[in-house]
C-alpha positions as CSV (number, residue, x, y, z in Angstrom):
1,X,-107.9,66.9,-61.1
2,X,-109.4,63.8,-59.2
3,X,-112.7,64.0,-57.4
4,X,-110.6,64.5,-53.7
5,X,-108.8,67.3,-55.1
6,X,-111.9,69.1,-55.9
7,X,-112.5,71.9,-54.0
8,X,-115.8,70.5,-51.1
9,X,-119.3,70.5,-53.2
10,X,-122.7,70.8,-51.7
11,X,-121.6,73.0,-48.9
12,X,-123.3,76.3,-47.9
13,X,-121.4,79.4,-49.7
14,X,-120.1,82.3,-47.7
15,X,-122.0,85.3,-48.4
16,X,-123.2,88.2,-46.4
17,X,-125.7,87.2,-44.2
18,X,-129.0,89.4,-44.6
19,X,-129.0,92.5,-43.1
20,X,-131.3,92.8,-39.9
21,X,-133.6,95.3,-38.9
22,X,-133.4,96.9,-36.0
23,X,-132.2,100.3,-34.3
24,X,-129.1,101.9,-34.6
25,X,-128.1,102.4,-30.2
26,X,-126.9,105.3,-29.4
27,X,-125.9,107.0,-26.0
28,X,-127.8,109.1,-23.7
29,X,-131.1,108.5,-21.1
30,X,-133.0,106.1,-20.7
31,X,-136.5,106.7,-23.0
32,X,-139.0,108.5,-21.1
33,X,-142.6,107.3,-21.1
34,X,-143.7,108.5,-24.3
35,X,-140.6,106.7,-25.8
36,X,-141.3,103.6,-24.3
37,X,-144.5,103.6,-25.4
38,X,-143.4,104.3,-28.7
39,X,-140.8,101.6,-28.9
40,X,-143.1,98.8,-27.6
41,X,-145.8,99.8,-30.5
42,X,-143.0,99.7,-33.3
43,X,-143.3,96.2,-33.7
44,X,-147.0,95.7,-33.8
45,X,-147.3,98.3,-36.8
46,X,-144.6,96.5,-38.3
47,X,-146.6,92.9,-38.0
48,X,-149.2,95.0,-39.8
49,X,-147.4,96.6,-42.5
50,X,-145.1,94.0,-43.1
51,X,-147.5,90.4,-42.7
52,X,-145.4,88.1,-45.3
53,X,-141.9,89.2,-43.6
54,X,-139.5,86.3,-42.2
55,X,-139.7,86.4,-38.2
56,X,-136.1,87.9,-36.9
57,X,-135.8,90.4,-40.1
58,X,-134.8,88.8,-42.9
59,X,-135.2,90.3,-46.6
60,X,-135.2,87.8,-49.1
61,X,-138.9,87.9,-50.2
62,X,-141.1,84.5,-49.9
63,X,-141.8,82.6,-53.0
64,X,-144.7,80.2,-52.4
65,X,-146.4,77.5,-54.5
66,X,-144.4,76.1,-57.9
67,X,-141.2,78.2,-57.6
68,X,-140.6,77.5,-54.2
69,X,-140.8,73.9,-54.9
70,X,-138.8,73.9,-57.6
71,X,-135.9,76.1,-55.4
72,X,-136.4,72.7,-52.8
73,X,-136.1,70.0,-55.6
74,X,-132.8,72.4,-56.9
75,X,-131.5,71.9,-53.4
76,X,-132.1,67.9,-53.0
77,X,-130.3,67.3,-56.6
78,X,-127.3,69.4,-55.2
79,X,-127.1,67.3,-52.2
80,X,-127.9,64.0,-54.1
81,X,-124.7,65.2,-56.4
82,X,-122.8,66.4,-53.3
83,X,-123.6,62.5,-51.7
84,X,-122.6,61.1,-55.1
85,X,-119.2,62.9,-55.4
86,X,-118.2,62.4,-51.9
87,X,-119.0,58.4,-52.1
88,X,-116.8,58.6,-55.6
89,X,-113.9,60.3,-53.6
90,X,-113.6,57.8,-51.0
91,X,-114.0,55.1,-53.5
92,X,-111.3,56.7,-55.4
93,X,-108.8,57.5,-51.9
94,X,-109.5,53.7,-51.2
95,X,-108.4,52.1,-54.5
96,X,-105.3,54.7,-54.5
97,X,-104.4,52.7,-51.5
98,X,-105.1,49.0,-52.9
99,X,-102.8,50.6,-56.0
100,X,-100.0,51.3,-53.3
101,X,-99.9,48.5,-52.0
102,X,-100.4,45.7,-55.3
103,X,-97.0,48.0,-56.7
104,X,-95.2,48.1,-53.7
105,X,-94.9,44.4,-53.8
106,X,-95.6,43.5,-57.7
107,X,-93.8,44.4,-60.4
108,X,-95.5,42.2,-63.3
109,X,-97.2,43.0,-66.7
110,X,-100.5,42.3,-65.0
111,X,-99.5,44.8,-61.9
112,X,-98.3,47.8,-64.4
113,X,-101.2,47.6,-66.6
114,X,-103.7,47.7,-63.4
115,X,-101.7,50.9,-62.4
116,X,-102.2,52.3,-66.0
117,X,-105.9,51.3,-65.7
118,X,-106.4,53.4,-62.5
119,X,-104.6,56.4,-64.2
120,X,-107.4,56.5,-67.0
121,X,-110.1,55.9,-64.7
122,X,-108.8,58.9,-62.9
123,X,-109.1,61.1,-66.3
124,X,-112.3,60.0,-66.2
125,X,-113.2,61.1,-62.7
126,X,-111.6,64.5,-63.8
127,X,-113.9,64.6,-66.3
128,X,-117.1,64.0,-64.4
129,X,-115.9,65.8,-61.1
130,X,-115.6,69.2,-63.0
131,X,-119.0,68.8,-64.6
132,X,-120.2,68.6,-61.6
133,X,-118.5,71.2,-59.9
134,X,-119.1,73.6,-62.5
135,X,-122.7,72.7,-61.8
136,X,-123.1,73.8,-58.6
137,X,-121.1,76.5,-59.3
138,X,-122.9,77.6,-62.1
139,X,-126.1,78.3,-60.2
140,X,-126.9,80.3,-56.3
141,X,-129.7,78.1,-55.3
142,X,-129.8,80.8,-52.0
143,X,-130.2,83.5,-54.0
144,X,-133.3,85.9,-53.5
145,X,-134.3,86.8,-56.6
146,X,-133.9,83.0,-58.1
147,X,-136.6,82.3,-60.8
148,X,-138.5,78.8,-60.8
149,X,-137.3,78.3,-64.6
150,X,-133.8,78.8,-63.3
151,X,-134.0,76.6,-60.6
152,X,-135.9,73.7,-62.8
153,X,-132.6,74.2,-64.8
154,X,-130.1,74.1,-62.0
155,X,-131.9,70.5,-61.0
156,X,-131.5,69.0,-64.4
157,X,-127.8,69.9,-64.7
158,X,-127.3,68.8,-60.9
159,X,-129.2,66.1,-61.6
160,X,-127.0,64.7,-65.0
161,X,-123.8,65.9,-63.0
162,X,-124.9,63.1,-60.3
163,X,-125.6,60.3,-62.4
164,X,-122.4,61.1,-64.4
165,X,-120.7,60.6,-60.8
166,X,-123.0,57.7,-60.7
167,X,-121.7,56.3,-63.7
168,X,-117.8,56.9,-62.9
169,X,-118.4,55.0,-59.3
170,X,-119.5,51.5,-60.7
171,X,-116.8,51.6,-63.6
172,X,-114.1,52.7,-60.1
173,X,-116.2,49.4,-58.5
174,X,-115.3,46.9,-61.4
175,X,-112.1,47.7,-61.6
176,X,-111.7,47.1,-57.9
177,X,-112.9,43.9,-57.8
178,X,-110.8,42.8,-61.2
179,X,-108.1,43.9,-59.0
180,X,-109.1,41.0,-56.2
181,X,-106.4,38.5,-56.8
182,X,-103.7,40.8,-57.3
183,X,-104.7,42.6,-54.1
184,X,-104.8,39.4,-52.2
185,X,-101.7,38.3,-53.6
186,X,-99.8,41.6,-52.5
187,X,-101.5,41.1,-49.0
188,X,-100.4,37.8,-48.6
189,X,-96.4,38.8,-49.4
190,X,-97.1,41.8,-46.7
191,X,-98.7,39.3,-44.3
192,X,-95.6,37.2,-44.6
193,X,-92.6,40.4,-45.0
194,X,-91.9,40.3,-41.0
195,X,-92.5,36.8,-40.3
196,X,-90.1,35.5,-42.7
197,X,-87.6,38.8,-41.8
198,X,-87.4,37.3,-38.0
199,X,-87.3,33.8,-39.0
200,X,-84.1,34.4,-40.8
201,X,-82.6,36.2,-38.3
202,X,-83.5,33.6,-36.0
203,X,-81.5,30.7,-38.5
204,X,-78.6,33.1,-38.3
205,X,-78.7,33.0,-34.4
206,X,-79.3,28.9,-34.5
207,X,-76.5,29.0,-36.8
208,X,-73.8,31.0,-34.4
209,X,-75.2,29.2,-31.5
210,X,-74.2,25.7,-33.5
211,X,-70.8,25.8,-34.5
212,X,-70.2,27.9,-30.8
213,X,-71.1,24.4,-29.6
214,X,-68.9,21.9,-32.6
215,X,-65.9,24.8,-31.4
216,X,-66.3,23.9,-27.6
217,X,-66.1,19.9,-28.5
218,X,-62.9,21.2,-30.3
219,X,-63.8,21.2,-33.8
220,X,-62.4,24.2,-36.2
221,X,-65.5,24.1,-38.2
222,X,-63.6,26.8,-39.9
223,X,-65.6,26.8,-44.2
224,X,-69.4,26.8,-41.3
225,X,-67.9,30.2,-40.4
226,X,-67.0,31.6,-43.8
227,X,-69.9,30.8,-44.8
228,X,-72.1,32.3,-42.1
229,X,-69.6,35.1,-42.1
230,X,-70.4,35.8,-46.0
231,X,-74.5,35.9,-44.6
232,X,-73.7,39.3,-42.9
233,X,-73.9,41.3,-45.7
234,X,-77.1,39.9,-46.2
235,X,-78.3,40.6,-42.8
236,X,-77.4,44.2,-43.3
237,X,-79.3,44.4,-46.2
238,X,-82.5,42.7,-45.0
239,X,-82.1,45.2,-41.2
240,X,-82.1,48.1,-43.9
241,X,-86.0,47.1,-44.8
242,X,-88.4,46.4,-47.7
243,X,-88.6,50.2,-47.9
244,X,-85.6,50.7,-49.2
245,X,-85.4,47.2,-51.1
246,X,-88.7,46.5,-52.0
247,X,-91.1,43.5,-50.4
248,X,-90.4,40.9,-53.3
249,X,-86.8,41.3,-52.6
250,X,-86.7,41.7,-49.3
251,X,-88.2,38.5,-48.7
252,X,-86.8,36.6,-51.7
253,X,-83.6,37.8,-49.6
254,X,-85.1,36.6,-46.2
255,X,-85.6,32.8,-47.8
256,X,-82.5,32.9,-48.8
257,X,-80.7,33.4,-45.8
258,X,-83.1,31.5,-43.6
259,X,-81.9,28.8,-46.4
260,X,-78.2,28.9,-45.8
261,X,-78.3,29.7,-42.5
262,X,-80.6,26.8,-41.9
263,X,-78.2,24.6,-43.9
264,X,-75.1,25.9,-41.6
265,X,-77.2,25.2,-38.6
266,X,-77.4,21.9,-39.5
267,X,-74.2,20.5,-41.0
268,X,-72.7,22.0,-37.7
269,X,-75.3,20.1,-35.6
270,X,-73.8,16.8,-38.2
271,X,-69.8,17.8,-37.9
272,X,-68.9,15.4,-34.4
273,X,-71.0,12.6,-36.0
274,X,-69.1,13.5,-39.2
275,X,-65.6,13.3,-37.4
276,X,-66.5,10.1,-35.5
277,X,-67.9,8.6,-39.0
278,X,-64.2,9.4,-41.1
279,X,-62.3,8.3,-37.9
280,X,-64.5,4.4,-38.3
281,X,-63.9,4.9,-41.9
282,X,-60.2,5.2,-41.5
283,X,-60.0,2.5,-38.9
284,X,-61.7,0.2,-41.5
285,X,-60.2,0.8,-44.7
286,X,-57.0,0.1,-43.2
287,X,-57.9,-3.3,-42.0
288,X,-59.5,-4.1,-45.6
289,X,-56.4,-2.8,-47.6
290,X,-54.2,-5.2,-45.3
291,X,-56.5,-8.0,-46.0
292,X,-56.6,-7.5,-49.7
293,X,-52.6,-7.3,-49.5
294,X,-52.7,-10.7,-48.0
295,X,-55.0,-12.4,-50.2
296,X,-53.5,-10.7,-53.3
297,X,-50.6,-12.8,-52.2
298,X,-52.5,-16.0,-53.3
299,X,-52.9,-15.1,-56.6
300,X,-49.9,-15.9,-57.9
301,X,-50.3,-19.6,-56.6
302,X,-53.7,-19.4,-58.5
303,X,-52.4,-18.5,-62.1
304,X,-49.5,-21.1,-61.6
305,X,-52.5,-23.8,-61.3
306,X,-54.6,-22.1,-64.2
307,X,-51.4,-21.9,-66.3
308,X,-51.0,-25.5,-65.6
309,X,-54.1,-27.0,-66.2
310,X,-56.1,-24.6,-68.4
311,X,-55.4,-23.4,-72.1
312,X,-53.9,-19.9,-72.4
313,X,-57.2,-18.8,-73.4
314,X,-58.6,-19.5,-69.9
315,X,-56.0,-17.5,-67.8
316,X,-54.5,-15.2,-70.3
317,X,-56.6,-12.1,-69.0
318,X,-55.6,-12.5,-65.8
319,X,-52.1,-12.4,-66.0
320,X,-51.8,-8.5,-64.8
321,X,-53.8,-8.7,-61.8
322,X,-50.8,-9.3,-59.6
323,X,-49.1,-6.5,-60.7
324,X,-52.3,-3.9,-60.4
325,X,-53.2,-5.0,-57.1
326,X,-49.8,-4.0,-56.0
327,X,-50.2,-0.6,-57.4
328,X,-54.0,0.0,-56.2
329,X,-53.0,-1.5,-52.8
330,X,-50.2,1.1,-52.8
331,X,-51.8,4.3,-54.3
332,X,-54.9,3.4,-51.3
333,X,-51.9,3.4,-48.9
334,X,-51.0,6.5,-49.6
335,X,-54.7,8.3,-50.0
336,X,-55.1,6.4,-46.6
337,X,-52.5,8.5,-45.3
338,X,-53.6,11.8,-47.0
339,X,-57.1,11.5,-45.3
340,X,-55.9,10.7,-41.9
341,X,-53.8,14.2,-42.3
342,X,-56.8,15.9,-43.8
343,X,-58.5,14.3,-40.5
344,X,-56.0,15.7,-38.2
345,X,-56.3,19.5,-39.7
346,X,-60.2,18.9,-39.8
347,X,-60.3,19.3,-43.4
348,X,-63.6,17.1,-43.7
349,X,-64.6,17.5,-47.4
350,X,-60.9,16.7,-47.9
351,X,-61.3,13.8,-46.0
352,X,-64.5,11.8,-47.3
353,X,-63.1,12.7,-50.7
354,X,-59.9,10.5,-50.1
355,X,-61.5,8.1,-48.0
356,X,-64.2,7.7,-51.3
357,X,-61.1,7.3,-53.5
358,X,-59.8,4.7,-51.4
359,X,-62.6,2.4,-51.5
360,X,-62.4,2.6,-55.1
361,X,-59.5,1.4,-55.3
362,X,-59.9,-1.5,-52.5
363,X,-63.2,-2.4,-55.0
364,X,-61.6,-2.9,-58.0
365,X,-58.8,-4.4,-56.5
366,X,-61.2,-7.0,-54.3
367,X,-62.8,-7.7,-57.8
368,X,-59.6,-8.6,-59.7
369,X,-58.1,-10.6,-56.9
370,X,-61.5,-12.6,-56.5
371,X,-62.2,-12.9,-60.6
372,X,-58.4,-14.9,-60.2
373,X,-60.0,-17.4,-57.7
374,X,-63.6,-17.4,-59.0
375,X,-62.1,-18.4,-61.9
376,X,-60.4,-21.4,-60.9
377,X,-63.3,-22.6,-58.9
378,X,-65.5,-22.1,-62.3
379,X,-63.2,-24.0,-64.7
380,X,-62.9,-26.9,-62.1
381,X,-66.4,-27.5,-62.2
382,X,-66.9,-27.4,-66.0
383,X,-64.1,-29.8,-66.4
384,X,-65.8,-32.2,-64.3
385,X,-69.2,-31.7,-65.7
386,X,-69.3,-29.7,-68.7
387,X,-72.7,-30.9,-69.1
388,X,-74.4,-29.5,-66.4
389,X,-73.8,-25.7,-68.1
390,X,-75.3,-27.3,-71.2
391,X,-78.1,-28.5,-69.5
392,X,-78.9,-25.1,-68.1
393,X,-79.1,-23.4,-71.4
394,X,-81.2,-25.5,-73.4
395,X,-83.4,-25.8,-70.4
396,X,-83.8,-22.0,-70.6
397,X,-84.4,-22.1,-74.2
398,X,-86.9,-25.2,-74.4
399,X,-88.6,-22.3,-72.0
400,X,-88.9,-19.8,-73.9
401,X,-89.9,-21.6,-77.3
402,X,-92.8,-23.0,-75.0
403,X,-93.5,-19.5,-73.9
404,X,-93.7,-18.1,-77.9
405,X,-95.7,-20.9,-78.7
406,X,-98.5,-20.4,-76.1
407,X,-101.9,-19.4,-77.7
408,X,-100.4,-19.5,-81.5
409,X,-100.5,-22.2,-83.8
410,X,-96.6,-20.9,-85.2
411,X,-94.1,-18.6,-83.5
412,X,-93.4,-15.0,-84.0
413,X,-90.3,-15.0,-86.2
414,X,-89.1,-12.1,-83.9
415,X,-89.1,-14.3,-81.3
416,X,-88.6,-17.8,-83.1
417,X,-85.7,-16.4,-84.9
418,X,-83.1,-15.8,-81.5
419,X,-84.2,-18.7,-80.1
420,X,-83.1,-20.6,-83.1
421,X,-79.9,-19.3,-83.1
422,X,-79.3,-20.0,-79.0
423,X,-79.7,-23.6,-80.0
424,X,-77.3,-23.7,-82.5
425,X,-74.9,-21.5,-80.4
426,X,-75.3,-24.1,-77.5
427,X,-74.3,-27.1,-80.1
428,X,-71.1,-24.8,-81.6
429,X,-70.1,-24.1,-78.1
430,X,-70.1,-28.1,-76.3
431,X,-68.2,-28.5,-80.2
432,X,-65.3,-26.4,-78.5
433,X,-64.8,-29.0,-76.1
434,X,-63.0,-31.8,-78.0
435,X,-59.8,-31.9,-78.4
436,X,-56.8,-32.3,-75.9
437,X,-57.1,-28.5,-74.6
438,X,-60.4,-27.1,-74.5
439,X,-61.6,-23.6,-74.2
440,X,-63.6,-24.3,-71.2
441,X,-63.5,-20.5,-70.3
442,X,-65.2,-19.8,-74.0
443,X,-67.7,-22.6,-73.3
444,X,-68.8,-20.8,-70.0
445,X,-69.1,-17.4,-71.4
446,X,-71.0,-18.4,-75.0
447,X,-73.4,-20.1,-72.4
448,X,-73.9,-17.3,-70.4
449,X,-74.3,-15.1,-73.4
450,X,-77.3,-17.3,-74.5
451,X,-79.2,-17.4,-71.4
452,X,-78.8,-13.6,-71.5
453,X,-80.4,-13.3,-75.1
454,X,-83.2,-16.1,-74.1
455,X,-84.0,-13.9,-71.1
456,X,-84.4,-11.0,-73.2
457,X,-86.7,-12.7,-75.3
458,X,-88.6,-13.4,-72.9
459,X,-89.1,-10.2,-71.4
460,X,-90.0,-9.2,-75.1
461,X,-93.0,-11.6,-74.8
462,X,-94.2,-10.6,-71.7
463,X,-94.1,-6.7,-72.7
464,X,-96.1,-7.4,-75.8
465,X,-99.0,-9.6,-74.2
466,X,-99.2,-7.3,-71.5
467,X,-99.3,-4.5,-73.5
468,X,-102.3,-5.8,-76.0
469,X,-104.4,-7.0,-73.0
């Protein structure tokens, strides 16, 4: 039984209160003189007989010197325990609430095994509150005929029962404060339980209010409204409270629709910019895929000059690119005309996804009906001036072997070793060239190839001096 289930301590029993002394009334006449006389003397002899008697009549008899002391110091250790055992039952009430509250919002290993310390500190009060209760009752402290030796005794058990209490009260204290970040912890979820209730309530209203407004500019809007219409539920269930749900929930619940609500809210504020955006995008993919149609057009004339000047090996990877810009150009036709129905019936995820396919196809197309032409322009130049590739290369490679070189007295054979081999793929490569039909394309691309590899070198170097300074 906990200490505020006890029955109340250190109050005053109920007994019969002494008897008084007095003079039964009775009916009849008044006293005559001689009764009067005898009445008012009554007292006096009584004040004679009587000297030690309590004033007003009582009858318990007055111990003085040592036992009534020791009756007195019987009396303060019953109130002391009484003090002691009422400061442990509010200590006891308050931490029951803390409990409460740390459970009603935490369900953690840490929370649970709080709640199971509690329960065992509350055997403990048990144990101490009925020590003390069988104490005081145990011994009449009002009681006429109490002996000092009995009283002495009643003060040393009322005495252990309060430091007992004493005892149980700063073990109830240091579990309270252990409980301090768990307590605040639970507050702080409380503290926030109706602010973040309202706020999402509030995002469901913003929410409505928006795609109200995207319907009056004449926009359907109509996957906004399923999904606000599938936060209802939700709505219902946060209305129905924490007490039914439980705080962590409830407000796990509350982010959640102030989330998606939120998220509503604003894609609906986005929608006419969104319609406006696809409508420019539609506009302009047209004009590119008509552009591209007409420039594809000049590839044929392109390979007809590569074909004619060039060794197969220069052109022969190009010879489909006609033929697959005619089918890109025609599969971006028709996902041109897809979107612009999706458009019409406000599909918009529909939309931008056809719109995205369509660019991807006008970019691959663009690329292969520019590689035709770039190619061209590239051969050209090397047939003029082969040299100046050949230039570029071993000017990148004379670089890097200066770079490898710089504080050592011999080069790193990781890094000596590519460098080496660029040369002599720079010397094989202007070797392709003789003859009546080069394989200029080769030349470029073996070039490029070992400016690639000296760069990576290079990069190598760097890393490693940077990394040992």
């Amino acid at each position: 039984m906990a200490a505020s289930d006890a029955r109340g301590a250190g109050g005053v029993r109920h007994r019969d209160a002494p008897r008084r002394a007095g003079t039964r009334s009775e009916s009849g006449p008044p006293p005559g003189p001689s009764g009067l006389r005898l009445a008012l003397a009554l007292p006096l002899l009584v004040g004679v007989l009587l000297p030690g008697a309590f004033a007003g009549g009582g009858t318990r008899r007055w111990f003085g010197g040592r036992g009534e002391s020791q009756r007195a110091e019987a009396q303060a250790a019953k109130d002391a325990a009484a003090a002691a055992f009422y400061e442990l039952d509010t200590a006891q009430r308050g931490l029951r609430i803390s409990l409460e509250t740390i459970t009603a919002v935490d369900s953690s290993p840490e929370a649970r095994r709080a709640v199971e310390g509690f329960e065992a500190l509350g055997r403990r009060i048990d144990e101490v509150s009925h020590t003390y209760i069988g104490a005081v009752d145990a011994h009449d402290l009002d009681r006429d005929e109490l002996d000092a030796a009995t009283a002495s005794r009643a003060r040393a058990e009322l005495t252990r029962a309060k430091e007992e209490l004493d005892r149980a009260k700063a073990e109830l204290d240091r579990f309270e404060q252990g409980l301090g970040p768990l307590l605040d912890r639970a507050e702080t979820q409380l503290a926030r339980l109706a602010p973040a209730v309202e706020r999402a309530r509030g995002a469901l209203r913003g929410a409505s209010g928006a795609l109200d407004s995207v319907r009056e500019a004449g926009l359907r809007a109509d996957d906004l409204a399923a999904r606000l219409a599938a936060l209802g539920p939700e709505l219902t269930l946060l209305n129905e409270g924490a007490g039914r749900h439980g705080v962590a929930e409830t407000l796990q619940r509350a982010d959640r629709v102030l989330r998606d609500a939120e998220a509503v809210r604003a894609e609906a504020g986005r929608l006419p910019e969104r319609a406006a955006e696809i409508d420019r995008r539609l506009v302009s993919l047209r004009t590119r895929a008509e552009a591209l149609a007409t420039r594809a057009e000049g590839v044929a004339p392109v390979l007809s000059e590569l074909r004619r000047r060039f060794s197969a090996a220069c052109w022969q990877d190009l010879q489909q690119v006609p033929d697959q810009a005619a089918v890109s150009l025609g599969q971006a036709g028709e996902r041109l005309a897809e979107a612009g129905r999706a458009r019409a019936e406000q599909r918009w995820p529909d939309a931008t996804s056809l719109l995205s396919t369509v660019r991807a196809l006008l970019d691959s197309t663009d690329e292969a009906v520019s590689a035709a032409g770039e190619r061209l322009r590239r051969l050209d130049a090397v047939a003029v001036d082969p040299k100046a590739e050949t230039d570029r290369a071993r000017f990148a490679v004379r670089d890097a072997q200066r770079l490898a070189m710089e504080g050592r007295s011999t080069p790193d054979p990781r890094h000596a070793g590519p460098l080496d081999e660029a040369v002599a793929r720079i010397d094989r490569a202007v070797g392709t060239l003789e003859g009546h039909h080069p394989d200029y394309w080769h030349f470029l691309t073996e070039l490029e190839d070992v400016r690639a590899t000296v760069t990576r070198v290079v990069g190598r170097i760097r890393e490693e001096r940077g990394a040992a300074h």
